[in-house]
C-alpha positions in Angstrom: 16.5 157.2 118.7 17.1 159.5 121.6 19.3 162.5 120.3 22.9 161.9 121.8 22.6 158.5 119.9 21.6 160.6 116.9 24.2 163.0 117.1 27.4 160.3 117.8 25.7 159.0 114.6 26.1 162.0 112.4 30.1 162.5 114.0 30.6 159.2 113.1 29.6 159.5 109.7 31.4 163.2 109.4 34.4 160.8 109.9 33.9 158.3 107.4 32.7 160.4 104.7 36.0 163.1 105.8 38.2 159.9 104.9 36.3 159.2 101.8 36.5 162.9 100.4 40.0 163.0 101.2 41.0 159.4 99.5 39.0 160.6 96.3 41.2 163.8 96.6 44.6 162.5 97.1 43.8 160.1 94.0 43.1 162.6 92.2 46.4 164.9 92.6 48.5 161.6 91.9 47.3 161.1 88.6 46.5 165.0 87.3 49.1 166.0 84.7 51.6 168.8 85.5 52.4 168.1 89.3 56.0 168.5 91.1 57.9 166.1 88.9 56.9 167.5 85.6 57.4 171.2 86.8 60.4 170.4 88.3 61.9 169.0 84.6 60.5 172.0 83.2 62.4 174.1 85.8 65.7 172.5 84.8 65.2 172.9 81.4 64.7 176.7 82.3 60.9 176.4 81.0 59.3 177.7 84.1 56.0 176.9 84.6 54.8 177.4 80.9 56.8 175.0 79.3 54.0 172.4 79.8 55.5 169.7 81.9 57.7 168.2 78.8 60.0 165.9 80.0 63.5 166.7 78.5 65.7 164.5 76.6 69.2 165.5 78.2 67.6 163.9 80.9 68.8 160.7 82.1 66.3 158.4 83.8 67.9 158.1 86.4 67.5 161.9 87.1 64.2 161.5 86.7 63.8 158.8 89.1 65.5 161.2 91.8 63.4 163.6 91.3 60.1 161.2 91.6 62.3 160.0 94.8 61.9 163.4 96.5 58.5 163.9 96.3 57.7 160.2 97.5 56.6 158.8 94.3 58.5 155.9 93.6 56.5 154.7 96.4 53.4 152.6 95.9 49.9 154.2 96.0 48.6 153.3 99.0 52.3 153.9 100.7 51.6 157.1 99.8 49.0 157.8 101.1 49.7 156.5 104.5 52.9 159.0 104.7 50.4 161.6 103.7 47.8 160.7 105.9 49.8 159.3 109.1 53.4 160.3 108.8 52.3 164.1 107.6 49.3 164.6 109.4 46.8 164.8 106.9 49.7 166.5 104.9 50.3 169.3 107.1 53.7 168.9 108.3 54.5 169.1 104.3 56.8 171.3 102.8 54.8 173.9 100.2 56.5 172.9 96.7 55.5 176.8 96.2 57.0 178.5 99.5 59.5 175.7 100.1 60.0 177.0 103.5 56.8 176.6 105.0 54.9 174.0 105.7 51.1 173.4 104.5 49.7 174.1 108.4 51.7 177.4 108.8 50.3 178.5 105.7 47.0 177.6 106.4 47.3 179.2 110.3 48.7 182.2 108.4 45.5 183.0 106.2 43.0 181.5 108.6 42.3 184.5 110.8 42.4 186.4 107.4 39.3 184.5 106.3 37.8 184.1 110.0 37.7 188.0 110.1 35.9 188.8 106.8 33.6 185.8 107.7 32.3 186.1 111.3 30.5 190.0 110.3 29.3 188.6 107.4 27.8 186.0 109.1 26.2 187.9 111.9 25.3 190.7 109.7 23.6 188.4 107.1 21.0 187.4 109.3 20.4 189.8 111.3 19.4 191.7 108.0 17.9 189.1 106.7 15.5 187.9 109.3 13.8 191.2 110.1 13.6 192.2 106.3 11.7 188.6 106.0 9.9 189.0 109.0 9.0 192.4 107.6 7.7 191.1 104.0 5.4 188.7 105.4 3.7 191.2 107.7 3.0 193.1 105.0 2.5 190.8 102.0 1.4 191.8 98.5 2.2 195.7 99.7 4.1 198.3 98.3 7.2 197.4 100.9 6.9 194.2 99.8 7.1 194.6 96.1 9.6 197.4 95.9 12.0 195.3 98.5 11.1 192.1 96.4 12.3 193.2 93.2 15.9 195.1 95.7 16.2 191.4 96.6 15.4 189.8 93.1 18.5 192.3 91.5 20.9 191.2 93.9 19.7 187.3 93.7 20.9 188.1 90.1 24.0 189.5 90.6 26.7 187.5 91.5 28.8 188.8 94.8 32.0 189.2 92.6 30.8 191.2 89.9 28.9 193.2 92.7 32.5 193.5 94.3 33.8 195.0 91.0 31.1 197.5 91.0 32.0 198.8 94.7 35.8 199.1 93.3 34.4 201.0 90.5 31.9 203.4 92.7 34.0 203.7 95.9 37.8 202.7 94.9 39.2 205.7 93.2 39.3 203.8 89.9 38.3 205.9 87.7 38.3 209.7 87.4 34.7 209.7 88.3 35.1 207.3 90.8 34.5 208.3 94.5 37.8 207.6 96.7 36.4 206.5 99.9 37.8 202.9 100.3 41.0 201.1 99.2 41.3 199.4 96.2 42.0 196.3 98.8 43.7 194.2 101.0 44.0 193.5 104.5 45.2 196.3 106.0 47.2 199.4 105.6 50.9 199.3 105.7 52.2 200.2 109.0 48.9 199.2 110.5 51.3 197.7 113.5 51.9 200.8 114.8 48.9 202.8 114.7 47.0 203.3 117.9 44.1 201.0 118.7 41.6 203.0 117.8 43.0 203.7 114.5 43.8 200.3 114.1 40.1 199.4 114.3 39.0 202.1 112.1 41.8 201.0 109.5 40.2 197.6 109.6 36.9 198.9 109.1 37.5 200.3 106.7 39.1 197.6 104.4 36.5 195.4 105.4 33.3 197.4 104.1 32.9 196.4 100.9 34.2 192.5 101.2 31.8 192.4 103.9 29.3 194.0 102.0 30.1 191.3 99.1 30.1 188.5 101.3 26.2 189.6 103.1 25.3 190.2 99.5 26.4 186.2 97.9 23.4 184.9 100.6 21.1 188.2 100.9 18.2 187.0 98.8 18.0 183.5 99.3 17.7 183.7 102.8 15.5 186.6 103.4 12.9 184.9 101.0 12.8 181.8 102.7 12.3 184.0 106.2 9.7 185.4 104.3 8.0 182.2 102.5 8.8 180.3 106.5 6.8 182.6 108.3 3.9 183.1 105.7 4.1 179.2 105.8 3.6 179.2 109.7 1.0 181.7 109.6 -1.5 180.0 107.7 -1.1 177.1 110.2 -3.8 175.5 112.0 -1.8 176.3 115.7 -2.0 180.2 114.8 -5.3 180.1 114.2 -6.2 178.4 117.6 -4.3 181.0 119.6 -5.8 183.7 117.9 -9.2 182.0 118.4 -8.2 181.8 122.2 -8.7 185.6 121.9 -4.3 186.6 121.4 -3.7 189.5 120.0 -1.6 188.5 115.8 1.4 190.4 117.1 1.2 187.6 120.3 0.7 184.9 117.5 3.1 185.8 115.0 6.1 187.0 117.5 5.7 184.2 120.0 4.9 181.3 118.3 5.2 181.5 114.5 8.5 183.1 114.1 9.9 180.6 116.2 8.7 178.0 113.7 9.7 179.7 110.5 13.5 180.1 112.1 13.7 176.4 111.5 14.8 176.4 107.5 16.9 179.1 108.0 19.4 176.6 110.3 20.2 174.8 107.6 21.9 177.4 106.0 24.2 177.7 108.8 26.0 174.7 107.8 26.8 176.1 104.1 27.9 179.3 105.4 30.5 177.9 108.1 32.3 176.7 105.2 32.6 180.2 103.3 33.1 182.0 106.6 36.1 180.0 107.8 37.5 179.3 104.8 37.0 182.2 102.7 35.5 182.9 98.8 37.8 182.7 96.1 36.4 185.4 94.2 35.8 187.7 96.5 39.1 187.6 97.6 40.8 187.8 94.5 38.5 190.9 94.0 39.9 192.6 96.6 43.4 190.9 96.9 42.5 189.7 100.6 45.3 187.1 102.0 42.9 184.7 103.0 42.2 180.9 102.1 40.2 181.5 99.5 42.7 183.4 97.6 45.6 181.0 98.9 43.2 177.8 97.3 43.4 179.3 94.1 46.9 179.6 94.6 47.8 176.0 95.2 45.1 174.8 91.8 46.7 177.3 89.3 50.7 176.4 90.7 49.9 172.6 91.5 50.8 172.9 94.7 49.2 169.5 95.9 50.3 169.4 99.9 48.8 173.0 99.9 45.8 172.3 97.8 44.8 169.1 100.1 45.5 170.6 103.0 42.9 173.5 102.0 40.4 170.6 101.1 41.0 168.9 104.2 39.6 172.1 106.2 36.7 173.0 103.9 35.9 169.4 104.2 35.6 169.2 107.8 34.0 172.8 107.7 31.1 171.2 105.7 30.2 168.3 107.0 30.3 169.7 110.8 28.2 172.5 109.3 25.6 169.3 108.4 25.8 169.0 112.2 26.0 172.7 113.3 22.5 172.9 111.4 20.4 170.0 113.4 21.7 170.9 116.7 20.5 174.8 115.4 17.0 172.7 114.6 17.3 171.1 118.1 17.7 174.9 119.5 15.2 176.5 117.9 12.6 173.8 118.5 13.8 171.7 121.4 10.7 169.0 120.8 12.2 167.3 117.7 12.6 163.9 117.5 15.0 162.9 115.3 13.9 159.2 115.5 11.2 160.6 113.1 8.1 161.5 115.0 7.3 165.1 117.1 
């Protein structure tokens, strides 16, 4: 299998699994309790949202039927679907039933750069921390860098990135008394940020993007810069090393020009799992530091029921994913252009 047959191979099956994730999905909203018509009875029977979706008895069926009628679900099943899915586009030309003004794609295009710009530093700064500090443990394995910078790693592997987040607030936020006021509490920007100059704008950015950033480089930190480390230690022992060290290279020559290259090839496959959280933001961490992105907007649309918002959300982290999947074996193909992905090197 030559690798543009291998590759229209993997689109085509990005496609059919996309379809089956979001068949499974919509199934799912039309049968989970406490959707549009049952907040919407609640809402005329002045319950709000925490009346429990109790249908009231003053009402008539056939006000209930009306109300079924608006959001389409009189209709059959698979009718349904096909207005969500053809009509709709995937459900993006649908109205919020939050923000009744807006439709699921402007809301989505609204938070997207939100995510995109938390997610691209993160990104580049994770492994361009990562791979030296693995590099860097290997070199000198079972050494006092090592163990010390092990045990860094180990404490942040056990910390999760949103109780890390909480900590910053509490160090750097101005929280408490003792707290030291160096960052804002959170958010996207400052207000006003329009009209500051560009320079200020940046800086103003910056600055409500350190500890986020910091949160989001944290959440893959460990995991990736021991499997640099492991990769490479891996490589070294390799028959191939030994040979060009035999041939009389120098270990710097072996290591830097042939072995690194090698141990770079695990690490792609964590490209495709980070696309997802890069594009499409981290719940937590955003609700940490009340950043407008996806993240925050998906949890959102689950706690209010908003279902055109919620599977228009699942529709991107969806395609996100599985064109990570394929992100990560053309990264493979990159760093080692002589795979065969028929099987055989």
């Amino acid at each position: 299998m030559n690798r543009l047959q291998y590759f229209s191979q993997r689109l085509l099956l990005v496609g059919v699994s996309f379809l089956g994730i979001i068949l499974v999905t919509f199934l799912f909203t039309q049968i989970v309790p406490g959707g549009p018509v049952e907040q919407k009875i609640a809402e005329m029977r002045g319950g709000g949202e925490g009346s429990g979706g109790m249908a009231s008895d003053s009402m008539t069926e056939e006000q209930i039927e009306a109300i079924r009628k608006t959001y389409n679900l009189d209709k059959p099943l698979l009718v349904r679907f096909k207005i969500w899915l053809v009509d709709d586009t995937f459900g993006m030309q649908t109205k919020s039933y939050k923000f009744t003004n807006k439709t699921t794609w402007e809301m989505i295009t609204n938070r997207f750069p939100v995510s995109l710009s938390f997610g691209i530093p993160s990104l580049i700064l994770t492994y361009m921390i990562c791979i030296p500090l693995g590099i860097a443990k290997a070199l000198r394995n079972g050494r006092t860098f090592d163990l010390l910078s092990s045990l860094v790693v180990f404490i942040l592997y056990a910390l999760p990135a949103f109780a890390f987040g909480m900590l910053l607030k509490l160090a750097f936020c101005g929280i408490t008394e003792n707290s030291l006021n160096w960052f804002p509490l959170g958010g996207f920007r400052s207000p006003g940020w329009e009209d500051l100059s560009f320079w200020a704008q940046v800086k103003d950015q910056v600055w409500h993007m350190a500890l986020p950033v910091t949160c989001y480089v944290i959440g893959n930190f460990a995991v990736m810069t021991l499997l640099m480390k492991n990769s490479l230690l891996e490589q070294i022992s390799q028959d191939y090393v030994r040979t060009v060290l035999a041939k009389g290279a120098t270990v710097q020559h072996a290591v830097w020009k042939h072995a690194v290259r090698n141990a770079l090839i695990p690490l792609a496959t964590g490209i495709g799992g980070i696309l997802t959280v890069m594009f499409a933001g981290s719940v937590l961490i955003e609700n940490v530091f009340n950043i407008p992105g996806l993240g925050q907007l998906s949890l959102d649309a689950v706690i209010t029921r908003d279902f055109p918002l919620f599977l228009g959300i699942v529709c991107i982290q969806s395609i996100l994913g599985l064109l990570g999947r394929v992100l990560s074996d053309f990264c493979y193909l990159l760093i080692d252009p002589r795979m065969d992905f028929g099987g055989s090197r």
